[in-house]
C-alpha positions as CSV (number, residue, x, y, z in Angstrom):
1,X,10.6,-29.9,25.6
2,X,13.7,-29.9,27.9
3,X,16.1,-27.4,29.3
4,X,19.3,-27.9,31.1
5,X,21.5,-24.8,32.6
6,X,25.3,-25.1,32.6
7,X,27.4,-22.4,34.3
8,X,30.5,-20.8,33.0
9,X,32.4,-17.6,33.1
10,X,33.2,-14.3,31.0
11,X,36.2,-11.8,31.1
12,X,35.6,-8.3,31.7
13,X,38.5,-6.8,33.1
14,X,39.8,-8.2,35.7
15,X,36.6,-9.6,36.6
16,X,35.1,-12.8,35.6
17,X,31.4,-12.6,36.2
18,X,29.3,-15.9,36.3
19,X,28.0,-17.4,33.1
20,X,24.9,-19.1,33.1
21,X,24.6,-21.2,29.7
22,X,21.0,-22.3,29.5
23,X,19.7,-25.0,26.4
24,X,16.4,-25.5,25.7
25,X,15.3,-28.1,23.0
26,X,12.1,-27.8,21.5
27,X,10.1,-28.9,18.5
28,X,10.5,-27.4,14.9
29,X,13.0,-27.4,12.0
30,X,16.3,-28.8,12.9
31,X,18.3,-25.6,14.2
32,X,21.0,-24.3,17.1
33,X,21.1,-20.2,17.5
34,X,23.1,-18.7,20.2
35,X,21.9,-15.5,21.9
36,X,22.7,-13.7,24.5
37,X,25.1,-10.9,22.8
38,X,28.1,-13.5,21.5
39,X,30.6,-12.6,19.4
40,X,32.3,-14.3,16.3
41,X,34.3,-16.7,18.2
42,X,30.9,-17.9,20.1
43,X,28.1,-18.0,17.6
44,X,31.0,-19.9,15.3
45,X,31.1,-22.5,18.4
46,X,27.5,-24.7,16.5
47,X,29.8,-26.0,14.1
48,X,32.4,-26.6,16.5
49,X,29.8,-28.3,19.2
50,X,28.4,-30.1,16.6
51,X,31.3,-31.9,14.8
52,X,32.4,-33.0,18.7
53,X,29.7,-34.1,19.8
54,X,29.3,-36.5,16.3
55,X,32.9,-37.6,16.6
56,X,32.4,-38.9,20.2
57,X,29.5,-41.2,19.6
58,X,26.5,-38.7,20.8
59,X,23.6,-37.8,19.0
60,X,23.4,-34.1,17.7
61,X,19.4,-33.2,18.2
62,X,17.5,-32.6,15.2
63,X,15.4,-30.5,17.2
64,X,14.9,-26.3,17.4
65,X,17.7,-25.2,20.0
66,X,18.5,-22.3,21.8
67,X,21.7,-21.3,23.8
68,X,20.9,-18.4,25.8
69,X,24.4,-16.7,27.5
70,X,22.8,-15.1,30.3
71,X,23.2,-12.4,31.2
72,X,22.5,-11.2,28.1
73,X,23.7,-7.7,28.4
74,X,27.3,-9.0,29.2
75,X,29.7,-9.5,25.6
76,X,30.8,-13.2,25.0
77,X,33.7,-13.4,23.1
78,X,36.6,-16.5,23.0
79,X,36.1,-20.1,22.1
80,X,35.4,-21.0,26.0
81,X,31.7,-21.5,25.9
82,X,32.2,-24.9,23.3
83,X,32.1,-27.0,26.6
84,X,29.6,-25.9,28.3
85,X,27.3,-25.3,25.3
86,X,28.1,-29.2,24.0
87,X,27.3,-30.3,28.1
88,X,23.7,-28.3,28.0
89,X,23.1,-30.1,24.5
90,X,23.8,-33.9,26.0
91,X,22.1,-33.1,29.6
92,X,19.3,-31.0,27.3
93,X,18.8,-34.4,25.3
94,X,19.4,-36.9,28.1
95,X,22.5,-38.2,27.3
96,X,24.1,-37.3,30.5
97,X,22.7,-36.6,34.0
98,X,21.6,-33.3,34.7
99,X,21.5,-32.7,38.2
100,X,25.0,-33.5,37.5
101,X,26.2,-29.6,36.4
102,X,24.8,-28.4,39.0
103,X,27.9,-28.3,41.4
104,X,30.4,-27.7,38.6
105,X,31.3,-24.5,36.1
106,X,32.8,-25.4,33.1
107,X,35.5,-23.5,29.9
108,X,37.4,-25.1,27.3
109,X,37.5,-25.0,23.5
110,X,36.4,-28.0,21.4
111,X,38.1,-29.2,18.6
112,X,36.5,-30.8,16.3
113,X,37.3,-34.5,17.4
114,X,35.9,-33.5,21.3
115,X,39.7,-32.8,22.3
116,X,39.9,-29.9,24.8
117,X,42.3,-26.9,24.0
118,X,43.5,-24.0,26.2
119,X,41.6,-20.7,26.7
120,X,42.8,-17.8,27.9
121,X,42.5,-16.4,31.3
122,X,42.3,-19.9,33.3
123,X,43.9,-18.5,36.7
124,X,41.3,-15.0,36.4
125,X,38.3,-17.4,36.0
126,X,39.4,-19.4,38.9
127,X,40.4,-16.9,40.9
128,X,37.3,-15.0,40.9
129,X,35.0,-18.0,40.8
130,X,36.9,-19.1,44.4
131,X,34.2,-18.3,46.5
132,X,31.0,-19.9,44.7
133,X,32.2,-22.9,45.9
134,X,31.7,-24.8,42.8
135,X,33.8,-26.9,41.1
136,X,35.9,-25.7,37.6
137,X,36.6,-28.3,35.2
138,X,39.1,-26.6,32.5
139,X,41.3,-28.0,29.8
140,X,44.4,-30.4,31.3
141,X,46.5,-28.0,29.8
142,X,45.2,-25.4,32.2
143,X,44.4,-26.9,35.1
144,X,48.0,-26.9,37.2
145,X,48.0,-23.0,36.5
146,X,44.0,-22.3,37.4
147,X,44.5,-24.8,40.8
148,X,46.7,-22.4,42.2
149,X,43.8,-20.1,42.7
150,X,42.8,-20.2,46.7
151,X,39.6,-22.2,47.7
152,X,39.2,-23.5,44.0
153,X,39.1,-27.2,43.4
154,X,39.7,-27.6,40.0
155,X,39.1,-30.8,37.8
156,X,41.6,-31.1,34.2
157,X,40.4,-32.9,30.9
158,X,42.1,-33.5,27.7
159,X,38.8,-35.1,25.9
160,X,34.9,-34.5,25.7
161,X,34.4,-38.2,27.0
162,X,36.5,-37.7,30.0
163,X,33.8,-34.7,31.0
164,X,30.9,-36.8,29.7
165,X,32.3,-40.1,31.8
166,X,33.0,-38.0,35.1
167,X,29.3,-36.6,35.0
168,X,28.1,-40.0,34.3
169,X,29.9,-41.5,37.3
170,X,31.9,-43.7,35.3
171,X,35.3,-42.6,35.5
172,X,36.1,-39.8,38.0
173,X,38.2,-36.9,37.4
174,X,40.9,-36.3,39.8
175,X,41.3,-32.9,41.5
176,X,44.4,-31.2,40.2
177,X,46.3,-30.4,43.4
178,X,48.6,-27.1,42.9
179,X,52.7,-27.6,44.0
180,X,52.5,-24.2,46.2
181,X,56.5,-25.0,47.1
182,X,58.7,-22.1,46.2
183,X,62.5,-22.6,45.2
184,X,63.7,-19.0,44.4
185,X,66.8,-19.0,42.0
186,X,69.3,-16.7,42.2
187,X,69.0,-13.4,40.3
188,X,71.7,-10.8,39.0
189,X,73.9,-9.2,41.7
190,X,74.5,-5.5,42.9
191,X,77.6,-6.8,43.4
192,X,78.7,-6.3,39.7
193,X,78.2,-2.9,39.9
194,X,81.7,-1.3,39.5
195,X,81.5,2.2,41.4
196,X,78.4,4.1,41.1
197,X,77.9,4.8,45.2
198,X,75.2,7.6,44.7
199,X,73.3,5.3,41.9
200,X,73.4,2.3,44.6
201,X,71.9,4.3,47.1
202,X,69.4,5.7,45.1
203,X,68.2,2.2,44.2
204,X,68.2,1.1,47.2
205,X,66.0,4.2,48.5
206,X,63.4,3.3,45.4
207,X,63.4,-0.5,46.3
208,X,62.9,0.4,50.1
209,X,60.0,2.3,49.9
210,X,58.6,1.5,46.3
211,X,59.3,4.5,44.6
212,X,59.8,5.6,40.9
213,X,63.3,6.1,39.8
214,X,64.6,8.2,36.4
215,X,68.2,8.2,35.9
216,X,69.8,10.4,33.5
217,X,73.8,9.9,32.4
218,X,75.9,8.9,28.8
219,X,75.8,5.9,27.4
220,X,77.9,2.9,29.1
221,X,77.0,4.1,32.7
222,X,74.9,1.2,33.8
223,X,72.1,2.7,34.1
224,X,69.9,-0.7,32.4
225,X,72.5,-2.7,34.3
226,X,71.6,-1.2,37.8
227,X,67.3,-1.5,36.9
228,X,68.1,-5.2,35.9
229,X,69.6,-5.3,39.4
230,X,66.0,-3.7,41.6
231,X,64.2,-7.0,41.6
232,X,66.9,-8.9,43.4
233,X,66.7,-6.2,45.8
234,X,62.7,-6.4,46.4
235,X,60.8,-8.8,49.0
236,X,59.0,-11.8,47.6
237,X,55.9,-11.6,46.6
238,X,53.5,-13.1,48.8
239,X,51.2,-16.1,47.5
240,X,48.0,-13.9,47.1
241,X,50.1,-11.2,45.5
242,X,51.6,-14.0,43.2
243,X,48.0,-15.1,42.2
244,X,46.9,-11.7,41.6
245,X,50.6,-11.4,39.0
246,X,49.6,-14.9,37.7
247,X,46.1,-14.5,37.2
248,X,46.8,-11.1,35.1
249,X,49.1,-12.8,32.9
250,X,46.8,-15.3,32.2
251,X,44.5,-12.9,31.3
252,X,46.9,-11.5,28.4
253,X,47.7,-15.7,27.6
254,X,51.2,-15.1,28.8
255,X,52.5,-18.3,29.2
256,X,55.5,-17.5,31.4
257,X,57.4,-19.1,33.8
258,X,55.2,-17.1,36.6
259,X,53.5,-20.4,37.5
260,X,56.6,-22.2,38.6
261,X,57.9,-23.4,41.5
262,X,61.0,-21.6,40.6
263,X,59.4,-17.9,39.8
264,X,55.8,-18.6,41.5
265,X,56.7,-15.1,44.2
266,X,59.5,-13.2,42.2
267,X,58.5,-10.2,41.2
268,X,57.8,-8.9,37.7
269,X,60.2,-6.9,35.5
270,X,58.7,-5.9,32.1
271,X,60.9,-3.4,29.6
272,X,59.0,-2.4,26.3
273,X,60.9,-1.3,23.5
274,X,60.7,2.5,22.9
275,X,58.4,1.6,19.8
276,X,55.5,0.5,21.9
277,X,51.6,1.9,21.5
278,X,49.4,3.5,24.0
279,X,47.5,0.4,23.8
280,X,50.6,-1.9,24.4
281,X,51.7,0.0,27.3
282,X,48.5,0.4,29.0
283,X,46.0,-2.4,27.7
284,X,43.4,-1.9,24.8
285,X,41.7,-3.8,21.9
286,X,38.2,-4.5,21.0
287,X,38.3,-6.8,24.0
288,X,40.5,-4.9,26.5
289,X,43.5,-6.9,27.9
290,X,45.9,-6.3,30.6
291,X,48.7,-3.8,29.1
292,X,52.6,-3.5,30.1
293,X,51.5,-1.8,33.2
294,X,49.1,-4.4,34.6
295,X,51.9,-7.2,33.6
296,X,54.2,-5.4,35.9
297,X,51.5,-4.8,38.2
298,X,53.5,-5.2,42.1
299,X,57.0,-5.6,39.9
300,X,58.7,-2.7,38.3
301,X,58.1,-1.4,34.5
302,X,61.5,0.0,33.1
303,X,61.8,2.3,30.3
304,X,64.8,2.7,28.9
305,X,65.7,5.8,26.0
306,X,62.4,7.5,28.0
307,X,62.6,10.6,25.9
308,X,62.6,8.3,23.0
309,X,59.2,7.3,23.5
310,X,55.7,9.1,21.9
311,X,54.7,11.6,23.7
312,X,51.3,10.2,24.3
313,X,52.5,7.3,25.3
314,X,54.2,8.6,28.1
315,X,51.4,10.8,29.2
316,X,48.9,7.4,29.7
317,X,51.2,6.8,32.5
318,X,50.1,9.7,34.7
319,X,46.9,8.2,36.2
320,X,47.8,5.3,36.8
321,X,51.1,6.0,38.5
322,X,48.5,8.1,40.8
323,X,45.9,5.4,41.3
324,X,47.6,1.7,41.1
325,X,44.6,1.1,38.5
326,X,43.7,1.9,34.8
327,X,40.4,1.8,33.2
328,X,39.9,1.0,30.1
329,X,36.5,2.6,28.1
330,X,35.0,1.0,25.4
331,X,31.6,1.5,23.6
332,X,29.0,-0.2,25.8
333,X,31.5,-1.5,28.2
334,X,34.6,-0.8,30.5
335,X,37.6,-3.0,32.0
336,X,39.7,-2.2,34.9
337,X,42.9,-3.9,36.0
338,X,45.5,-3.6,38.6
339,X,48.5,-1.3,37.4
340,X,50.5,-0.7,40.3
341,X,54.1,-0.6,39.4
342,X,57.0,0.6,40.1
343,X,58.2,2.9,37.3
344,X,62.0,2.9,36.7
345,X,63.2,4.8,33.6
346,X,66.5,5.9,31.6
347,X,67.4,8.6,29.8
348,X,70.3,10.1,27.7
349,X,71.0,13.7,28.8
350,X,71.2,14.9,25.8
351,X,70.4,13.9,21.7
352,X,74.4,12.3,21.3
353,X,73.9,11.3,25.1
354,X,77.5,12.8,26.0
355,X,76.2,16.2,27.9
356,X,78.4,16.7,30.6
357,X,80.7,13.8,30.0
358,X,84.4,14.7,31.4
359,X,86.1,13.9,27.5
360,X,83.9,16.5,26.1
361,X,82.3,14.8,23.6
362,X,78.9,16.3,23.3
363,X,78.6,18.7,20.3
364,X,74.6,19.0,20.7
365,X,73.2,22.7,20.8
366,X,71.5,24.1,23.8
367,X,68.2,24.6,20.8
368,X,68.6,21.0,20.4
369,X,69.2,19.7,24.2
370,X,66.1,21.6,25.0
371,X,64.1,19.8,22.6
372,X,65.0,16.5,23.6
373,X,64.5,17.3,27.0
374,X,60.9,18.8,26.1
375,X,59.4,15.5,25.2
376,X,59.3,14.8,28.8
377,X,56.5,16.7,30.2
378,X,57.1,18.6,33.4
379,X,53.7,16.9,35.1
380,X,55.2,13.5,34.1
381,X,58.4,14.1,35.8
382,X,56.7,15.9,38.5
383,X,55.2,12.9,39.5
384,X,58.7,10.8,39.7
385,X,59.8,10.5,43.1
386,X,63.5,10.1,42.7
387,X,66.0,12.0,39.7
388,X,68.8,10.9,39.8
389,X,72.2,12.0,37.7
390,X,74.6,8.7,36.6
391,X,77.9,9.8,35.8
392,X,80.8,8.3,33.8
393,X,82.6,5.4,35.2
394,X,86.0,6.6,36.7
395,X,89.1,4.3,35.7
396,X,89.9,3.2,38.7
397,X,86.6,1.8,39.2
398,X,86.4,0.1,36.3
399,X,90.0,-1.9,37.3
400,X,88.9,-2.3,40.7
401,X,88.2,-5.6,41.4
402,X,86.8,-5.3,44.9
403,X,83.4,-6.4,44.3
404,X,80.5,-4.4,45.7
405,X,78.2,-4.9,48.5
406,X,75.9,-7.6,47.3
407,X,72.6,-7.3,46.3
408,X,70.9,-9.9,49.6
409,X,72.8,-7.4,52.4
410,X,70.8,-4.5,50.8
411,X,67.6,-6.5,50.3
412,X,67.8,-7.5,54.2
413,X,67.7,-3.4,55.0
414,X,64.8,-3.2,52.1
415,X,62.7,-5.9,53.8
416,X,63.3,-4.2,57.8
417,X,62.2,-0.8,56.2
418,X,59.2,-2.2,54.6
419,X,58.1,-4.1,57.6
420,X,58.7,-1.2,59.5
421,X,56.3,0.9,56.8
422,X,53.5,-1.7,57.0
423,X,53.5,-2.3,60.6
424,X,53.2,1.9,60.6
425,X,50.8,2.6,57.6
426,X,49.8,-0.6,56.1
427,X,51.4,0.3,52.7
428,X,54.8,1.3,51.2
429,X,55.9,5.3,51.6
430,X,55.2,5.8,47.9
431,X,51.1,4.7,48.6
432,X,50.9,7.5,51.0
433,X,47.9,9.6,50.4
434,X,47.7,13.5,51.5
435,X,46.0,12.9,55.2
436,X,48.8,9.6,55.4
437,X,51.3,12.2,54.6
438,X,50.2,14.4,57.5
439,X,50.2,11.7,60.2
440,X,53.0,9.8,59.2
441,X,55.8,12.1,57.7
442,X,56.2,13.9,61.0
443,X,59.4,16.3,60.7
444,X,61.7,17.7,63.2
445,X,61.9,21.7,63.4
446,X,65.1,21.6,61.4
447,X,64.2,19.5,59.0
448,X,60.6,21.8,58.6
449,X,62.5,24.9,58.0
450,X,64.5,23.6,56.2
451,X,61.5,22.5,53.4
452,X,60.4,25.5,54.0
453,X,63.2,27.0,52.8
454,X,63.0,24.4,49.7
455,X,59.6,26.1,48.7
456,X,61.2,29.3,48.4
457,X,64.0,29.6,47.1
458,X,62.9,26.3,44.6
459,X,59.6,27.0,43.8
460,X,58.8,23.3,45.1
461,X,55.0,22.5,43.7
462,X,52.8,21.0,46.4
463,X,53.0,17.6,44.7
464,X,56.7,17.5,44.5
465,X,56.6,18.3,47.9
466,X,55.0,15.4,48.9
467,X,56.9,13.5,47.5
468,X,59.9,14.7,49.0
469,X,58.2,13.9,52.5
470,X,57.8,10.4,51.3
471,X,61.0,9.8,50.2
472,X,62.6,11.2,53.1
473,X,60.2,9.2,55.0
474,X,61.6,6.2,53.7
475,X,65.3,7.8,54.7
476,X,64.3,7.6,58.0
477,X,62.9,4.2,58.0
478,X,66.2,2.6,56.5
479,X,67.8,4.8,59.5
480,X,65.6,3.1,61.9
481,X,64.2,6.7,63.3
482,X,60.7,7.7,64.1
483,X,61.2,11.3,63.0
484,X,62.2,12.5,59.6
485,X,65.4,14.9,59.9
486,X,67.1,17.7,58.0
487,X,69.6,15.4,56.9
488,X,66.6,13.1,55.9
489,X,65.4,15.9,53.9
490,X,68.3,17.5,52.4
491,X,69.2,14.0,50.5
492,X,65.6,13.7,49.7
493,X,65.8,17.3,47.6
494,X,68.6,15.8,46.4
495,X,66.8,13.6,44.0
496,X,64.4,16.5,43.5
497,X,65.6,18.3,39.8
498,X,65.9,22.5,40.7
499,X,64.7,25.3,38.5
500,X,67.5,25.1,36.6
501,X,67.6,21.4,36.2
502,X,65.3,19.1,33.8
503,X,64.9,15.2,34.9
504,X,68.0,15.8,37.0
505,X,70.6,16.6,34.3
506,X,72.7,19.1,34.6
507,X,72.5,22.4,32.0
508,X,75.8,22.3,29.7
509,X,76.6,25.3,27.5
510,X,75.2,25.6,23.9
């Protein structure tokens, strides 16, 4: 009898929990089962294992085998456990060292001439497997992305052999070492935006202290122009922020440009079309991956025609605009991943969009404007910090050709009031719990009265009011003051919709 252990790792989540693939070979009819709860893709993996192994010269054991996928109460699903399963057959039978696997984990997909192809969620497995201090040897085609991972040393093979002939000491893999140089290219400008002061402003508030943005006006405003327009005005990411981005894109096989020198720190901007599921939005499937949230997770996720969306779409966005984090249930299992993004959103004020326009366009019913507004619930909005109202372009505007103040003198004020933020609270304004609210959004008297003034006569709900504090908070940041002040507050409820307001649009007649 012999036995041989080879270590690997599964996706659950965000998490990537050790593997441990154990082969024991014993006498009886010739036979390989795989336990240990796989799925398809996994017990599918003998024939697979098999034809590689006969391709490359080795000897497939006409012996009684059994891969056990420990532990066996975790699901094994995906087409990574073909190397480490054909490596626990050879070191099982003898036909390579060993003592060998010990210091190694190992995931890649055989085909069935021993070549190595890509599996998904490379970076994740690297990334969590960092501090076991072992080294990962993972498809060539994945290695430069999974090396990025801090601490890892991580080895890249195109073949079966090459694995075989580095275990056996015979030819050496070479450590893949990551390029962690960043060359940032230049994104769209602020500067094209012709006019629009208030809109400016109000990007620049969201952008300063990470807050969520809805903005309401007819179509032609540049209201998709001026989102497209919020990453340029963001800080980098830094490089363990960048591996936590990477490492959820690999986890949803999203073979961007994120793992370039040129995009390695710039921050995520994700737009789903109106159309999109529950499950596309927020992550889902049999095995639960990463959803448009968790890909925009420390970027921004913009949703333009808001209303436009299903209802319950929208309303899977509450929580995790709360917690930063969505979990995902499934029967006998759950996955959790990072969702904490920046929500920016555009809407139409009214079904034709024209509501309020100066040419009077807008035909629409006040039965029908209510209705359109109605598919936005009021605790969905409650929870956006900033409305704001985008009106027409005027015609002198449009002919001006002055161009606006460009998008890196507004990102230099951005960066000093989120310094100033983190060297406070150790998080942006918008991450402010209710005791952080207390401590840090300290208000003069007039600026107090004056909220309390808000509550009454606007029937303000204590959530809203929070987040007026934390807007304003950020106010005073980009003012460089310690104290929030009326004026800090008054343009704060400014971006608040009133009583007689929905998402910051302005009633028109029926």
């Amino acid at each position: 009898m012999a036995l041989a252990t080879v270590y690997s790792r599964a996706l659950n989540g965000f998490d990537a929990p050790l593997v441990s693939v154990e082969v024991h070979l014993a006498n009886g009819l010739p036979s390989l089962a795989i336990v240990g709860l796989p799925e398809a893709e996994v017990r599918e993996s003998r024939h697979r294992v098999r034809a590689a192994l006969i391709h490359c010269g080795f000897d497939f054991p006409a012996r009684h085998m059994t891969v056990n996928l420990a532990p066996a109460d975790l699901p094994k699903e995906s087409g990574r456990f073909d190397l480490p399963i054909a490596l626990g057959i050879l070191a099982a039978s003898q036909q390579i060292p060993g003592h060998e696997l010990d210091g190694y984990e190992f995931a890649g997909e055989l085909a069935l001439d021993g070549r190595l192809r890509t599996v998904r969620g490379a970076l994740a497995m690297t990334y969590c497997a960092g501090s076991a201090g072992r080294t990962f040897v993972l498809p060539l085609s994945d290695a430069p992305e999974a090396a990025r991972a801090a601490h890892a040393i991580v080895l890249g093979a195109a073949h079966l052999r090459e694995v075989c002939r580095h275990l056996s000491r015979i030819e050496r893999l070479k450590p893949i070492v990551p390029n962690r140089e960043w060359a940032p290219q230049p994104l769209v400008d602020l500067a094209d935006v012709r006019g629009q002061p208030q809109a400016r402003r109000a990007l620049e508030i969201a952008a300063a202290g990470e807050h969520s943005l809805l903005m309401c006006g007819p179509p032609g405003t540049g209201k998709s122009m001026l989102a497209e327009r919020l990453p340029g005005l963001l800080p980098p990411m830094t490089d363990q922020e960048a591996l936590e981005q990477a490492a959820l894109c690999s986890l949803a096989a999203v073979r961007s440009q994120r793992t370039t020198t040129s995009r390695w720190r710039e921050r995520p901007f994700r737009a789903p079309h109106h159309t999109a599921s529950s499950a596309a939005l927020v992550g889902g499937g049999s095995h639960p991956q990463p959803g448009e949230i968790s890909l925009s997770h420390l970027g921004i996720l913009f949703l333009d025609e808001l209303p436009e969306f299903e209802r319950h779409v929208l309303e899977a966005l509450r929580e995790p605009l709360e917690s930063g984090r969505v979990t995902l249930s499934r029967a006998g299992r759950q996955a959790e991943f990072p969702a904490r993004f920046q929500l920016v959103a555009a809407m139409n004020p009214c079904p034709c969009g024209y509501l309020g326009h100066p040419g009077g366009r807008c035909h629409c019913s006040r039965d029908r404007v209510d209705r359109y507004r109605a598919r936005l619930s009021g605790p969905l909005l409650d929870r956006i910090d900033l409305h704001l109202d985008v009106p027409a372009v005027c015609e002198a505007a449009l002919f001006d050709a002055t161009p606006g103040e460009p998008s890196e003198a507004v990102r230099g004020r951005v960066i000093e009031a989120r310094d100033r933020q983190w060297a406070r609270q150790s998080c942006s304004n918008a991450r402010l719990g209710v005791a952080d609210i207390d401590r840090w959004c300290r208000c003069d008297p007039a600026a107090t009265e004056l909220l309390r003034q808000a509550v009454r006569q606007f029937n303000v709900s204590a959530r809203a009011l929070h987040r007026v504090l934390k807007v304003a908070r950020t106010l005073a940041d980009l003012a460089h003051a310690d104290t929030i002040s009326a004026a800090a507050v008054a343009e704060s409820l400014r971006y608040r919709p009133a009583d007689d307001r929905s998402a910051g649009i302005s009633p028109g007649a029926d």
